[in-house]
C-alpha positions as a Markdown table, in Angstrom:
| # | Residue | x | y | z |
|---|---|---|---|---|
| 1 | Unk | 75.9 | 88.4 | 112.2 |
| 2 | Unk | 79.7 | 88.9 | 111.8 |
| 3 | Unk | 80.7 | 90.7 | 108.8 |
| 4 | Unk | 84.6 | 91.3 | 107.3 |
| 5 | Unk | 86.6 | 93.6 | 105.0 |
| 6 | Unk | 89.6 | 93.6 | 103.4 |
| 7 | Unk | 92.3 | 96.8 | 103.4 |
| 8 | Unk | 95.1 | 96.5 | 101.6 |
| 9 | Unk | 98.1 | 98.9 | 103.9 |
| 10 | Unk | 101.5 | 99.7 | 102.9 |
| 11 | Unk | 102.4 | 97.1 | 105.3 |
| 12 | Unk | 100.5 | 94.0 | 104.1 |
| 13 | Unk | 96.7 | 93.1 | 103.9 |
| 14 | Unk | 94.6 | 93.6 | 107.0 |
| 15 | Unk | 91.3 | 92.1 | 107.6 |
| 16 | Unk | 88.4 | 94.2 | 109.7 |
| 17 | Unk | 85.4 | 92.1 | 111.4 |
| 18 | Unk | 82.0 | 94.0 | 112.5 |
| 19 | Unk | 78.7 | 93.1 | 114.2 |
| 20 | Unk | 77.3 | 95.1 | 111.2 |
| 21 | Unk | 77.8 | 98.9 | 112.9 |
| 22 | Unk | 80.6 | 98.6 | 115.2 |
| 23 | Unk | 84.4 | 97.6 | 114.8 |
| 24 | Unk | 84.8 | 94.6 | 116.7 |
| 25 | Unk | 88.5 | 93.2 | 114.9 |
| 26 | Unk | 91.6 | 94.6 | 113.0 |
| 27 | Unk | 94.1 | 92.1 | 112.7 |
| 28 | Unk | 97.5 | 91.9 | 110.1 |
| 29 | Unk | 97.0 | 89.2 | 107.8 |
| 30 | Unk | 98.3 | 85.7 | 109.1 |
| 31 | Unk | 98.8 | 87.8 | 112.4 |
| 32 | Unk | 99.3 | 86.0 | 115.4 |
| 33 | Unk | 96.0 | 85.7 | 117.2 |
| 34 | Unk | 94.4 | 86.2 | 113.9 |
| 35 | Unk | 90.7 | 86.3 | 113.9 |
| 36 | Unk | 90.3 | 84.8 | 117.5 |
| 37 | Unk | 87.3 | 87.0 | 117.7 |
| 38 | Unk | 86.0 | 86.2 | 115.0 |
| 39 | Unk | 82.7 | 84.2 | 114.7 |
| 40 | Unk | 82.7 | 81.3 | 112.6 |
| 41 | Unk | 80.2 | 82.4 | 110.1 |
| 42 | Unk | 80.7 | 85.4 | 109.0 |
| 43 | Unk | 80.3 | 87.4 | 105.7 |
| 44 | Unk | 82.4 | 89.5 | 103.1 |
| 45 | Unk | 80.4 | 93.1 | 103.0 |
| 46 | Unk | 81.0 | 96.4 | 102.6 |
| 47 | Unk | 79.4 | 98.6 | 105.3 |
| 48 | Unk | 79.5 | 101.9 | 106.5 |
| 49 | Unk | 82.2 | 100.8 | 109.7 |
| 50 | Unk | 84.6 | 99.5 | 107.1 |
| 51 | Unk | 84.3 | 102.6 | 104.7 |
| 52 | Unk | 85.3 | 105.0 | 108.2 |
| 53 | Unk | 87.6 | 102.3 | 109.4 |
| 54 | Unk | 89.6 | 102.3 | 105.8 |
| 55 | Unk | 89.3 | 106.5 | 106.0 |
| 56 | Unk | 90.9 | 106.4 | 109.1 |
| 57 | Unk | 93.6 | 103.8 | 108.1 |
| 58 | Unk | 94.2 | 106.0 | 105.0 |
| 59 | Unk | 94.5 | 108.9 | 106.5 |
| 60 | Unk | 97.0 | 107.0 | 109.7 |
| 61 | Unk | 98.6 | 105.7 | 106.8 |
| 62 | Unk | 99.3 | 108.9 | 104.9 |
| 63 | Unk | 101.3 | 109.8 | 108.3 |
| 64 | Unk | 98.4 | 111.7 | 110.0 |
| 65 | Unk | 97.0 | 111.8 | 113.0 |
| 66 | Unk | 93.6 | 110.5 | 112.6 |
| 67 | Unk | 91.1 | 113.6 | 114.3 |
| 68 | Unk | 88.3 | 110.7 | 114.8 |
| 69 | Unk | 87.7 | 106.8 | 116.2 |
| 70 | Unk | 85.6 | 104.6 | 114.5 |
| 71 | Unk | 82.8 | 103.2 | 116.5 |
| 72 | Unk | 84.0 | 100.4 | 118.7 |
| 73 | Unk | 82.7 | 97.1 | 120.1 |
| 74 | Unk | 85.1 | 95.7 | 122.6 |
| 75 | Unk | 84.2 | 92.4 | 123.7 |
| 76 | Unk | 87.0 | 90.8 | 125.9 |
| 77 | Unk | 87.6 | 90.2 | 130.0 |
| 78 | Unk | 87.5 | 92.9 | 132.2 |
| 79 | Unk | 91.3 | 92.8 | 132.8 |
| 80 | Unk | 91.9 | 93.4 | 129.1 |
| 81 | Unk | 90.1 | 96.2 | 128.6 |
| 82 | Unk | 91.2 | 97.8 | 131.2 |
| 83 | Unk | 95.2 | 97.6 | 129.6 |
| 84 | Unk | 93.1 | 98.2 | 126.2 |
| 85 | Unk | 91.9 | 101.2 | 127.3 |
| 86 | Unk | 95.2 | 102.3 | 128.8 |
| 87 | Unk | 97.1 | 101.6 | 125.4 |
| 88 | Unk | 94.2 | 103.9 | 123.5 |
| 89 | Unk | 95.5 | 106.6 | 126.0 |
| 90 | Unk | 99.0 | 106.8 | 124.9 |
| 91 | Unk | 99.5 | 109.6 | 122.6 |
| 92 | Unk | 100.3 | 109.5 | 119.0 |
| 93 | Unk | 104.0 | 109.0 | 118.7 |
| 94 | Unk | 104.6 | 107.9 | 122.2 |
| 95 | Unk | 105.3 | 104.8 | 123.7 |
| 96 | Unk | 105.0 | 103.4 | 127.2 |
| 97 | Unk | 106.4 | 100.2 | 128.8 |
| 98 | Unk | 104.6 | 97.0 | 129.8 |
| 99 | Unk | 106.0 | 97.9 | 133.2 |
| 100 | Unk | 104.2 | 101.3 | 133.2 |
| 101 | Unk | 101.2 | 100.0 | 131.8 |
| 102 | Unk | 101.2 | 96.8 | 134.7 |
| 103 | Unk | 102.1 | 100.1 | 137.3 |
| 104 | Unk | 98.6 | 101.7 | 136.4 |
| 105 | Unk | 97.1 | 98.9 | 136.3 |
| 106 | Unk | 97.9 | 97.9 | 140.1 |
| 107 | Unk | 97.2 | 101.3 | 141.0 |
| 108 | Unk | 93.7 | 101.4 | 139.7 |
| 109 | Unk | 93.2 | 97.8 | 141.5 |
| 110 | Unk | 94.5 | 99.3 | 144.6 |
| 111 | Unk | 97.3 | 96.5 | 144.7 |
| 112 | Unk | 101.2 | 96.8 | 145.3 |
| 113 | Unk | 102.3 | 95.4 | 142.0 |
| 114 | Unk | 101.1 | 93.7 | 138.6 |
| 115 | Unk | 102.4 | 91.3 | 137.0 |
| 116 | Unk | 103.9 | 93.0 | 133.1 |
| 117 | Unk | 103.9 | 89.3 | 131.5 |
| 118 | Unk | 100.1 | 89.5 | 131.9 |
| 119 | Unk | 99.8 | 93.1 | 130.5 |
| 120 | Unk | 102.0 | 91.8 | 127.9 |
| 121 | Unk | 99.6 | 88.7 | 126.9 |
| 122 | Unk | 96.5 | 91.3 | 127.7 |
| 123 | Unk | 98.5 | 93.6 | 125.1 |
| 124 | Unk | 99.4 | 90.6 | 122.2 |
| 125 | Unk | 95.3 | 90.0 | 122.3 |
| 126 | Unk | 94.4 | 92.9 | 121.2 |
| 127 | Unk | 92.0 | 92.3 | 118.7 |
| 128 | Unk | 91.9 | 95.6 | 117.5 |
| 129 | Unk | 95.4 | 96.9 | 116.2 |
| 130 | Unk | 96.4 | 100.0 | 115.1 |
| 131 | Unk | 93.5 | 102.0 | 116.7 |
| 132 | Unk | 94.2 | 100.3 | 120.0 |
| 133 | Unk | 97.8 | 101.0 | 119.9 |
| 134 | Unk | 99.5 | 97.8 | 121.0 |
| 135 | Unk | 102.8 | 98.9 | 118.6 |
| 136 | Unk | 103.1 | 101.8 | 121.3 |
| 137 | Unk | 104.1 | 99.1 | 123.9 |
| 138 | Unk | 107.5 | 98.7 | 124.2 |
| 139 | Unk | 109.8 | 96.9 | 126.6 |
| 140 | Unk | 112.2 | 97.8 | 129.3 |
| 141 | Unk | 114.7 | 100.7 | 127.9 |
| 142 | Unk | 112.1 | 100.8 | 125.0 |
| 143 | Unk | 113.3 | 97.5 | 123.6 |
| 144 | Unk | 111.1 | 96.4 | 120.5 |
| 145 | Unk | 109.9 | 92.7 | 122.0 |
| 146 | Unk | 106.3 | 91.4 | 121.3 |
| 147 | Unk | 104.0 | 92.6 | 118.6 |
| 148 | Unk | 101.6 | 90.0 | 117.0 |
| 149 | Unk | 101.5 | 91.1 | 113.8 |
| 150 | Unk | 105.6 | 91.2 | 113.9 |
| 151 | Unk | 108.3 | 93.2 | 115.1 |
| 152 | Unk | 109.1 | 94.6 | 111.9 |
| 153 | Unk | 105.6 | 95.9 | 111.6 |
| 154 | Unk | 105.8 | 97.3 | 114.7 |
| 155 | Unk | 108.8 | 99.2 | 114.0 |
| 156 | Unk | 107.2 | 100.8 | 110.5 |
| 157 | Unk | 104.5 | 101.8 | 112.5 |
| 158 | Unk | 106.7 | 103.6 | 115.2 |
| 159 | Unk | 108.8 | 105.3 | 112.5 |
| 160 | Unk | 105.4 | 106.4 | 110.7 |
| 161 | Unk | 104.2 | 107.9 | 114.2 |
| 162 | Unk | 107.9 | 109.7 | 114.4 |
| 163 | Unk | 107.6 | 107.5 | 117.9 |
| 164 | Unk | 109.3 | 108.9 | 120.9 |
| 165 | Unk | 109.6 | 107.5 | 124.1 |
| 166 | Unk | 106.8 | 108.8 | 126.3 |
């Protein structure tokens, strides 16, 4: 069963999906990609995920560094999470470029080169923002392009982080 939670942020509602113990979505309201996780039956509960997910939320929205990760269930391709787990390495107020990430990315496939439009579409399905950091990926130069929740979200969240190029 696929269960859901409403947070309210400072930056507009956000909607949190579970398998009942694990995290398995965080998506913006009316986000782009919204829900595409999601199962189609699915039921409004409060659960133990949701009640650490909106502690950890609180306290990244309070402008701390959250000390923990809720527990995750990452369900997607195998090329995905591998640029999913190279966003959740970039530091708290850091970002890194789709070209950097598409660079590691080659070099753990052993290949010359990768391809930074498909990191970028890897990066605008995350299904799990905030915690998986897609607002840390930033363009050439650091240019603010693609965020699916929207560009001006993504830019509160940098300025909450203090973001620095990394």
């Amino acid at each position: 069963m696929t269960y859901t939670y409403h947070y309210d942020s400072p930056l507009g509602g956000i909607t949190l999906s579970s398998n009942g113990t694990e995290l398995t979505g965080l998506w913006f309201d009316g986000q782009k990609y919204f829900g595409d996780t999601l199962s189609e039956k699915y039921e409004v509960r409060a659960l133990p995920i949701f009640e650490q997910t909106g502690h950890w939320l609180d306290l990244y929205f309070s402008g701390k560094e959250p000390d923990f990760t809720p527990s995750l269930c990452i369900q997607t391709t195998p090329f995905r999470k591998a640029v999913w787990e190279i966003m959740r390495s970039i530091p708290y107020g850091m970002t890194m470029t789709y070209g950097e990430i598409a660079k590691k990315i080659a070099e753990q496939k052993g290949i010359s080169k990768m391809s930074a439009q498909a990191v970028g579409s890897a990066v605008g399905h995350n299904c799990i923002s905030i915690i998986i950091p897609c607002h840390r990926v930033v363009g050439a130069n650091g240019s603010m392009t693609g965020y699916a929740g929207g560009i001006e979200k993504k830019v509160q969240l940098l300025k909450l982080e203090h973001a620095n190029k990394g």
